[in-house]
N, C-alpha and C positions, 0 to 999 in steps of 0.2 A: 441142947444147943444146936445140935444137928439141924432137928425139926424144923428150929428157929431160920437156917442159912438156907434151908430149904422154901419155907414159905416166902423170904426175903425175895430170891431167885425168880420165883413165880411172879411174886409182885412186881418184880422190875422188869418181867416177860411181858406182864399185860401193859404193863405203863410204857413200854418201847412200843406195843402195840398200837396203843393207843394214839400216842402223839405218831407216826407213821400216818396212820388212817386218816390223822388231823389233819395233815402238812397235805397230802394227798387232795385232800376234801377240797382245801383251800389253793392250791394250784391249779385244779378243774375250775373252777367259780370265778379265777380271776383271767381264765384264758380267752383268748380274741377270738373268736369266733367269724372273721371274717371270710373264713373259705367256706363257710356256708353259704355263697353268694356267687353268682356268677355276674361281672360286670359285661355292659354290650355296650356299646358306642354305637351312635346316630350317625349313620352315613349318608343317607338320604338327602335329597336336594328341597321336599315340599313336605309339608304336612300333611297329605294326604298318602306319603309310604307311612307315617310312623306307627300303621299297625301293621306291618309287610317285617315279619322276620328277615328277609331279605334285606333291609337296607339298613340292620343292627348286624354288627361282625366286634369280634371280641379284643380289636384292635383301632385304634381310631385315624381318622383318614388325614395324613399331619396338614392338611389345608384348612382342618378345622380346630377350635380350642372351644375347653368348656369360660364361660364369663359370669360374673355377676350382675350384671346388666339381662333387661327382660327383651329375650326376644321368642319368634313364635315357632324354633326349633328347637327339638329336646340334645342335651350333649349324651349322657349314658344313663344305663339305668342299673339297678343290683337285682339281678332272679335270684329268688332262691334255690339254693342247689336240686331241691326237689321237685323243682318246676321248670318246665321247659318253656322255651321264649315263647312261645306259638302260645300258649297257655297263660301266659304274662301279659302278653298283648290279647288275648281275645277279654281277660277278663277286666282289664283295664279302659276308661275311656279316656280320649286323644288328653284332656283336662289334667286325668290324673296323675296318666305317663309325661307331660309337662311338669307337674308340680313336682314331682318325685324325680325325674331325669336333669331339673336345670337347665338352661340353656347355652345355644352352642351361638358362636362366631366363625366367620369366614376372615380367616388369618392370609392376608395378602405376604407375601415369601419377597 
């Protein structure tokens, strides 16, 4: 009988184990991952800064708003954390970082 409460005890060691590691497993899997991303706002006045790190700042200029209407300025974009802006913009062209950025409007105050 001993033996018996002993193997019992084990058993219900690895199965607390188990379901731990589960619960685990499945709290990583369902997490947002969105600070793998650095957001930049388009400050810029022409389309010809929008490969000028300089005229992306990680806060946006409140005389501009992102819209759903097309126009031929980008609003912000998402880097990856592991990639620097300068590295974003060289490897993108002006098309892509449109497509992917959205575009902005000039918000009369």
């Amino acid at each position: 009988m001993n033996k018996f409460l002993k193997n019992v005890k084990v058993l219900s060691f690895i199965a607390v184990l188990l379901l731990m590691s589960g619960l685990i497993f499945t709290q990583s899997a369902f997490k947002n991952h969105k600070s793998d991303v650095v957001t930049y706002y388009f400050n810029g006045n022409s389309t010809s800064e929008m490969k000028e790190a300089a005229a992306w700042g990680p806060n946006q200029n409140p005389e501009y708003a992102c819209t759903n209407k097309l126009t031929t300025l980008p609003c912000h974009i998402e880097v990856p954390a592991d990639q620097t802006l300068d590295d974003y913009l060289i490897s993108h062209s002006n098309a892509q970082i449109l497509a992917e950025a959205g575009s902005r409007i000039t918000v009369v105050p």
